[in-house]
N, CA, C and O atoms as a Tinker XYZ file with bonds, in Angstrom:
   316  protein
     1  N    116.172000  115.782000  123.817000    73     2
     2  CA   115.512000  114.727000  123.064000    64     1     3
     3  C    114.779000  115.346000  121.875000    63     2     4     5
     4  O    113.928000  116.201000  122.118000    81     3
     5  N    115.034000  114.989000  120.588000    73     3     6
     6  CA   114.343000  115.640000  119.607000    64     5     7
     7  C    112.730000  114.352000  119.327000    63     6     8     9
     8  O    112.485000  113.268000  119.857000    81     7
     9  N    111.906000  115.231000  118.191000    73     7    10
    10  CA   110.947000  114.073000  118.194000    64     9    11
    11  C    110.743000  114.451000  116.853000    63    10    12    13
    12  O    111.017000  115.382000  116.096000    81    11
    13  N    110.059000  113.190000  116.851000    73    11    14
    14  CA   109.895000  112.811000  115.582000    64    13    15
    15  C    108.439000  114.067000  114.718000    63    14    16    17
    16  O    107.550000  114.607000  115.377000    81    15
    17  N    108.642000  114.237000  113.027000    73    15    18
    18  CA   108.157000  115.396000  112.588000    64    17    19
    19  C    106.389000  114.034000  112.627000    63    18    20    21
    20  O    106.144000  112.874000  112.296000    81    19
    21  N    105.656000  115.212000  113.246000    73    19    22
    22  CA   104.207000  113.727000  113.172000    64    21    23
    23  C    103.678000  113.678000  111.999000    63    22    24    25
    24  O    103.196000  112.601000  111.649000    81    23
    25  N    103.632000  114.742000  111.153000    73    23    26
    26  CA   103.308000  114.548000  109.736000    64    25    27
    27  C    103.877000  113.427000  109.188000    63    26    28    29
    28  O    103.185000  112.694000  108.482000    81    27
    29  N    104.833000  113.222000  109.367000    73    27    30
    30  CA   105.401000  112.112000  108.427000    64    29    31
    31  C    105.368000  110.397000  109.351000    63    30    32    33
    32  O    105.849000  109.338000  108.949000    81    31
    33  N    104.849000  110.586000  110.263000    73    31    34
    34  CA   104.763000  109.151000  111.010000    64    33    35
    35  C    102.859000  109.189000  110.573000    63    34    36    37
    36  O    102.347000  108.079000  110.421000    81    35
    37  N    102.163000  110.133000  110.441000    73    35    38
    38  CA   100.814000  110.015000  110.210000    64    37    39
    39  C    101.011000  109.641000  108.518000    63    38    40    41
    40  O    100.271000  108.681000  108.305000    81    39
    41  N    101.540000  109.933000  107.578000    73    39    42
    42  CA   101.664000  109.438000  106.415000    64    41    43
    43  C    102.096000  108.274000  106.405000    63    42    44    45
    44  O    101.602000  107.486000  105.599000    81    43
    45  N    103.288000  107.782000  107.426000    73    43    46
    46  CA   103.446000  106.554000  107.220000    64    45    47
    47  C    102.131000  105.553000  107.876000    63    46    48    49
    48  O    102.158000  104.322000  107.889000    81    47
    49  N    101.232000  106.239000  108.296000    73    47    50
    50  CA   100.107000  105.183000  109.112000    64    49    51
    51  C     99.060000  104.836000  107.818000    63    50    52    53
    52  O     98.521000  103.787000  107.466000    81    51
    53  N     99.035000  105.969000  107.377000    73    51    54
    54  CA    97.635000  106.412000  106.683000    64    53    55
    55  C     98.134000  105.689000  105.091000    63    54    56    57
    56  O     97.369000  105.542000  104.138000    81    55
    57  N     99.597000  105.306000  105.119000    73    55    58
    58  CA    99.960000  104.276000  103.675000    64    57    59
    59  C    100.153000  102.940000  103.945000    63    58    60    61
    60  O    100.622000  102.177000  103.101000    81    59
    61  N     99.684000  102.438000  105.553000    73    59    62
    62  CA    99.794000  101.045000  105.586000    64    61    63
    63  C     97.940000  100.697000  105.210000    63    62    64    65
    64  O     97.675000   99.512000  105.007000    81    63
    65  N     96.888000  101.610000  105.143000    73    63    66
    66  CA    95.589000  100.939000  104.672000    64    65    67
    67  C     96.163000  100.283000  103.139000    63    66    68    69
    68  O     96.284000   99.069000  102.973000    81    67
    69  N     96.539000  101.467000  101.906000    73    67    70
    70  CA    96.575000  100.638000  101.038000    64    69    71
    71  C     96.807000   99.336000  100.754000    63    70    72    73
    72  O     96.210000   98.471000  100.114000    81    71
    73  N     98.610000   99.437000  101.871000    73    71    74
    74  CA    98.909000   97.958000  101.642000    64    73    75
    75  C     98.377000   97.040000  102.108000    63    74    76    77
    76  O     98.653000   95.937000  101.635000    81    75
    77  N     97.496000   97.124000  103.113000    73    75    78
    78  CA    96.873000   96.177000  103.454000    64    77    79
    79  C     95.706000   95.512000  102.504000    63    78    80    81
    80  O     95.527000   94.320000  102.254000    81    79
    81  N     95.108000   96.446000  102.140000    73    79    82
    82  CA    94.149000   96.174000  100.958000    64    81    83
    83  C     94.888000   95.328000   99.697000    63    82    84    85
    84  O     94.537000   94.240000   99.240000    81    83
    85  N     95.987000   96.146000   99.296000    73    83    86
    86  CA    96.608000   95.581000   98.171000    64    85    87
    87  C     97.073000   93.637000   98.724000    63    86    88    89
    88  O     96.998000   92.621000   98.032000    81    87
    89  N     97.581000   93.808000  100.365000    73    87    90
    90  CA    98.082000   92.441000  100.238000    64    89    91
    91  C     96.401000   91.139000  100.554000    63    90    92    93
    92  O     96.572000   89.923000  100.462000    81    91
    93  N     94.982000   91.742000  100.896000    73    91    94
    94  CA    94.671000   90.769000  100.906000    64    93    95
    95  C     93.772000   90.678000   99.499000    63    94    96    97
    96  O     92.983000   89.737000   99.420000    81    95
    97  N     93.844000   91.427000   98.615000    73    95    98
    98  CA    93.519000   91.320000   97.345000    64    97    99
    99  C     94.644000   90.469000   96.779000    63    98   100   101
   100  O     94.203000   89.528000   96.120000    81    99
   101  N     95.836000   90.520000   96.840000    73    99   102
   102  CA    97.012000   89.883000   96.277000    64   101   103
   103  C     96.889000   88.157000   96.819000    63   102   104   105
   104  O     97.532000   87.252000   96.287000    81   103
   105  N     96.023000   87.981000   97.861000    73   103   106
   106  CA    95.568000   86.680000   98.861000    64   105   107
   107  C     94.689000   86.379000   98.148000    63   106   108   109
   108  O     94.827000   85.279000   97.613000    81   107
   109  N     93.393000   87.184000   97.801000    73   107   110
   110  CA    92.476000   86.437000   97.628000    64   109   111
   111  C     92.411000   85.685000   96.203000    63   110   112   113
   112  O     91.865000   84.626000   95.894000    81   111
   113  N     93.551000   87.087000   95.047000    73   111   114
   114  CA    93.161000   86.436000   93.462000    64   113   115
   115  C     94.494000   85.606000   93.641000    63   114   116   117
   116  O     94.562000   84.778000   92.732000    81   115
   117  N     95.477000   85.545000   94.416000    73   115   118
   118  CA    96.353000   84.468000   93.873000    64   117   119
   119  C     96.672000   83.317000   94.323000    63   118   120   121
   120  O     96.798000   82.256000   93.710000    81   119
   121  N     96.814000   83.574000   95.526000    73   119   122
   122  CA    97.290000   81.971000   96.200000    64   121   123
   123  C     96.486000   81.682000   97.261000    63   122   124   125
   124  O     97.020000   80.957000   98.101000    81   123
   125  N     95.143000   82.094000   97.528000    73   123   126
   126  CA    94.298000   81.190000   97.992000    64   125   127
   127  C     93.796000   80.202000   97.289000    63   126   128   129
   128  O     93.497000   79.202000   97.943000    81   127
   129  N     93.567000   80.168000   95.881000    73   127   130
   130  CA    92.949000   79.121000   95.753000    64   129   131
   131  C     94.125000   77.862000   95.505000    63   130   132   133
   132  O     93.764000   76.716000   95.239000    81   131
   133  N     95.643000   78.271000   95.637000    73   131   134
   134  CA    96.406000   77.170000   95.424000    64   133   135
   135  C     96.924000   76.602000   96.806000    63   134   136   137
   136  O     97.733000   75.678000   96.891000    81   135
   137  N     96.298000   77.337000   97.989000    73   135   138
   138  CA    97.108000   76.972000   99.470000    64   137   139
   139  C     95.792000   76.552000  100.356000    63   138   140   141
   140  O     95.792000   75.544000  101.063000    81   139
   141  N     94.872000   77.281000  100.259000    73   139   142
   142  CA    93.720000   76.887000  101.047000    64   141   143
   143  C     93.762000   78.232000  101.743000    63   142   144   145
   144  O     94.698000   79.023000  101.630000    81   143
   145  N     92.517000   78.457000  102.579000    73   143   146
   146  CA    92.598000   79.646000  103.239000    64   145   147
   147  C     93.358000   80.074000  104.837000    63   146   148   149
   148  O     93.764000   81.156000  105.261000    81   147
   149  N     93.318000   78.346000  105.613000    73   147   150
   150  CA    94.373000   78.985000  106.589000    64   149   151
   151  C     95.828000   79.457000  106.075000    63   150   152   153
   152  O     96.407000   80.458000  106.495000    81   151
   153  N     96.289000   78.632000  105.163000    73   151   154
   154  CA    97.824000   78.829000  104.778000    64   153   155
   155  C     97.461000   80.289000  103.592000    63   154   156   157
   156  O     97.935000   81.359000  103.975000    81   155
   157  N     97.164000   80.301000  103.086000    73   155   158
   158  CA    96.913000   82.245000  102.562000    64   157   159
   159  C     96.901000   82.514000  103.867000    63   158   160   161
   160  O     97.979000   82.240000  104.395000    81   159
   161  N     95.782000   83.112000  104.871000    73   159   162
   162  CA    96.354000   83.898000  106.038000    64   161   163
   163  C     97.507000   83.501000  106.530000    63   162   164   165
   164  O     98.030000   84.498000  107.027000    81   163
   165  N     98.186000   82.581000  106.660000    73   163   166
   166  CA    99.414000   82.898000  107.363000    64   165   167
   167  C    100.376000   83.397000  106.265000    63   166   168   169
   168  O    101.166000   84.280000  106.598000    81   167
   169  N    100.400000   83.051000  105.301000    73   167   170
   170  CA   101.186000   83.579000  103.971000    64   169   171
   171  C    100.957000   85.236000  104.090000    63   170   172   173
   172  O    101.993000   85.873000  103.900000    81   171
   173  N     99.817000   85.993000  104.362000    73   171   174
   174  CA    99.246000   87.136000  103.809000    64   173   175
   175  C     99.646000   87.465000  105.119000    63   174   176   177
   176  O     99.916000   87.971000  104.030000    81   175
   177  N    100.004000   87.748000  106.366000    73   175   178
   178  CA   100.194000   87.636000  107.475000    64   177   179
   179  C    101.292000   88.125000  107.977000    63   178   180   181
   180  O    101.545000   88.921000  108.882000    81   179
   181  N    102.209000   87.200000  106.855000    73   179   182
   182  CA   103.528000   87.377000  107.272000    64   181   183
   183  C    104.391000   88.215000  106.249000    63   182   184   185
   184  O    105.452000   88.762000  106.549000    81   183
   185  N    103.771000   88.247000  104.939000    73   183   186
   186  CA   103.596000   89.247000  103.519000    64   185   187
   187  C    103.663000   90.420000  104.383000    63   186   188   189
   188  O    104.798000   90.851000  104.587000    81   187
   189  N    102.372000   91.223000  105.111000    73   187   190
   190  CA   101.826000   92.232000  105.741000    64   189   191
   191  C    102.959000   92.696000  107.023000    63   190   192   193
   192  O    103.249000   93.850000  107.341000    81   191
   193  N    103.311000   91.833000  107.431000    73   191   194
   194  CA   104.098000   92.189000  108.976000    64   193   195
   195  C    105.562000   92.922000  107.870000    63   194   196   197
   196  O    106.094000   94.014000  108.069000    81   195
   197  N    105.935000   91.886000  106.698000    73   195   198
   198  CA   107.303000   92.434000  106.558000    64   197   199
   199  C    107.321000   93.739000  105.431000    63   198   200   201
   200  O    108.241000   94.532000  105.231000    81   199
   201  N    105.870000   93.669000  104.720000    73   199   202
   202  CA   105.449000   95.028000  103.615000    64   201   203
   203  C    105.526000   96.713000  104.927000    63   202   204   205
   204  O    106.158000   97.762000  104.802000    81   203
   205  N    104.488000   96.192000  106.158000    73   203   206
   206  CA   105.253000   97.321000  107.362000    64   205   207
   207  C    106.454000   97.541000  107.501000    63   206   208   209
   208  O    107.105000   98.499000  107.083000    81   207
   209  N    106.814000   96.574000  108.151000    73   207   210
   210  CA   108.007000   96.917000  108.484000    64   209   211
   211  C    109.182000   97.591000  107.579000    63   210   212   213
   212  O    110.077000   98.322000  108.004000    81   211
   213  N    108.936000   97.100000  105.977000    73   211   214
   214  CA   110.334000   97.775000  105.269000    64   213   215
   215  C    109.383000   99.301000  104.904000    63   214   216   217
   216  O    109.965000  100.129000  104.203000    81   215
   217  N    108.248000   99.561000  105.287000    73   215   218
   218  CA   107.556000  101.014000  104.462000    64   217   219
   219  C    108.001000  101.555000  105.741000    63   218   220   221
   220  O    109.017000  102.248000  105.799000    81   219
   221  N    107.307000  101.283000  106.756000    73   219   222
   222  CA   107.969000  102.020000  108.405000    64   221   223
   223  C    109.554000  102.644000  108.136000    63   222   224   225
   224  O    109.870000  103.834000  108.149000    81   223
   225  N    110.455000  101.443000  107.886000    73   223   226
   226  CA   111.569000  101.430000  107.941000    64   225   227
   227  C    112.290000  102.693000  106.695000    63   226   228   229
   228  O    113.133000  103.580000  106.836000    81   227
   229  N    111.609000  102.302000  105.698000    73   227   230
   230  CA   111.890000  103.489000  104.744000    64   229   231
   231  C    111.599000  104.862000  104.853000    63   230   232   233
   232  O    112.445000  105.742000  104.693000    81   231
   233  N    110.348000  105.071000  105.136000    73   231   234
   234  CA   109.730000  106.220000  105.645000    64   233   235
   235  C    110.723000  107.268000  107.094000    63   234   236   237
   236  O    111.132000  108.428000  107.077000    81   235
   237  N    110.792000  106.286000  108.083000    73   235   238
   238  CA   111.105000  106.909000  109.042000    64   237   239
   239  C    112.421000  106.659000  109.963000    63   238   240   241
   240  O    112.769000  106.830000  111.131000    81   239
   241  N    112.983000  106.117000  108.657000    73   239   242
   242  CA   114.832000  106.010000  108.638000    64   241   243
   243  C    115.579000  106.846000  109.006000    63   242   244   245
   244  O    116.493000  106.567000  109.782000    81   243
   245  N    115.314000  108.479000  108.390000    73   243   246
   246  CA   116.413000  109.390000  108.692000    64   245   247
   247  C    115.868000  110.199000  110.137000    63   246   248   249
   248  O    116.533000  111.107000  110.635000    81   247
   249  N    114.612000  109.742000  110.697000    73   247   250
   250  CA   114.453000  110.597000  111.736000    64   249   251
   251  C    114.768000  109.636000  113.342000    63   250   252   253
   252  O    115.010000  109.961000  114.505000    81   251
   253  N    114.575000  108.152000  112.491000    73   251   254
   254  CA   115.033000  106.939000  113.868000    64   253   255
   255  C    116.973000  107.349000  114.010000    63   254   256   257
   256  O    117.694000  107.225000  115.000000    81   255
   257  N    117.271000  107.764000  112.837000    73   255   258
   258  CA   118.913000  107.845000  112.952000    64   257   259
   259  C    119.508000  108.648000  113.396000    63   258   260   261
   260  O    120.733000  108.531000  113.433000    81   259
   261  N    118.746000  109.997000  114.008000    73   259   262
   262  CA   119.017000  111.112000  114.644000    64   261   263
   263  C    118.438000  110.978000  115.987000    63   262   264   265
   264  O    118.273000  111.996000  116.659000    81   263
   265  N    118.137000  109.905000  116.413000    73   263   266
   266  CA   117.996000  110.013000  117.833000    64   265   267
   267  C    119.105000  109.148000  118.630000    63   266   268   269
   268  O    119.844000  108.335000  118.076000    81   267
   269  N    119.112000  109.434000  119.965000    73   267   270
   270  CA   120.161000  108.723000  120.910000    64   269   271
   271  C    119.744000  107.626000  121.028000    63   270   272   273
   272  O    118.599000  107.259000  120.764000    81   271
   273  N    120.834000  106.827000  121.534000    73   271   274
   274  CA   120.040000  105.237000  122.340000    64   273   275
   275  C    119.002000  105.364000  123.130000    63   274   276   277
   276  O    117.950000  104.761000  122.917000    81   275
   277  N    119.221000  106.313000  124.320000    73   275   278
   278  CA   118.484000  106.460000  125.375000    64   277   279
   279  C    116.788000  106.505000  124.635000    63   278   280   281
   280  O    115.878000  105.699000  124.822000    81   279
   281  N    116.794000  107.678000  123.813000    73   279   282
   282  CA   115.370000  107.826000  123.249000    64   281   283
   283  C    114.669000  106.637000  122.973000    63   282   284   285
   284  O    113.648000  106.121000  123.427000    81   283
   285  N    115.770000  106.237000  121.813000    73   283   286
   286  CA   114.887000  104.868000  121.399000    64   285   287
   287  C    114.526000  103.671000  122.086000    63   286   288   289
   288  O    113.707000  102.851000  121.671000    81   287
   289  N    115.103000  103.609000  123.045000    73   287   290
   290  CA   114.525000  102.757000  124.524000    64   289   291
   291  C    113.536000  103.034000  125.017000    63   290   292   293
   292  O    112.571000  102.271000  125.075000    81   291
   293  N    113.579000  104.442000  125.576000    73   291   294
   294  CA   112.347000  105.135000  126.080000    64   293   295
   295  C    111.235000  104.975000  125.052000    63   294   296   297
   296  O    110.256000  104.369000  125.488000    81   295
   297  N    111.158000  105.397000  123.736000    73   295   298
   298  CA   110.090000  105.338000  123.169000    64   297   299
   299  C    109.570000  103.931000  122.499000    63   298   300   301
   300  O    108.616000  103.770000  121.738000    81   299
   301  N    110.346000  103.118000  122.936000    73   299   302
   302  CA   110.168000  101.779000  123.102000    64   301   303
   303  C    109.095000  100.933000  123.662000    63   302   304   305
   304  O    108.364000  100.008000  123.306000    81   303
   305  N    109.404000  101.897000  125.029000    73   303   306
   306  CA   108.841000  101.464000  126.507000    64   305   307
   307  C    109.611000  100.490000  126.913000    63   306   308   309
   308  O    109.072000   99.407000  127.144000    81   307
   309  N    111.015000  100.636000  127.093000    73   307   310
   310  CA   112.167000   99.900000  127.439000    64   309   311
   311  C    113.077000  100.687000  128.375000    63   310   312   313
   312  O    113.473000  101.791000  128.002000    81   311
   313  N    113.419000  100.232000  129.494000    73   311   314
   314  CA   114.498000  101.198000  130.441000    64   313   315
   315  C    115.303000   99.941000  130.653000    63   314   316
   316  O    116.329000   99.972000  131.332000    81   315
């Protein structure tokens, strides 16, 4: 089982503060005042879940692609 290099899963942690900052600044000057504030949080919410997921995804692409099935289950917490 190989593992993943942690330097580069700690960079990918330590670059989701910005975006987070950047997306509820991007909430507060733009489309809160045209949605109201529950619909900005769910807007900013769902902005945030998919800004992770494609930086995760970019970041730590070539090291998810060198592992087996088995691993990625296991490190899942999936059997």
């Amino acid at each position: 089982m190989k593992s993943f290099p942690l330097s580069r899963v700690i960079v990918t942690w330590v670059c989701f503060v910005p975006l987070a900052f950047l997306n509820g600044v991007i909430r507060d000057k733009v489309y809160r005042s045209l949605v109201g504030e529950l619909r900005a949080h769910q807007i900013s919410t769902a902005l945030a879940s998919a800004a992770f997921f494609c930086w995760a995804s970019f970041m730590l692409k070539k090291e998810v692609a060198r592992l087996d099935k088995t691993s990625l289950l296991l490190s899942a917490g999936q059997r």
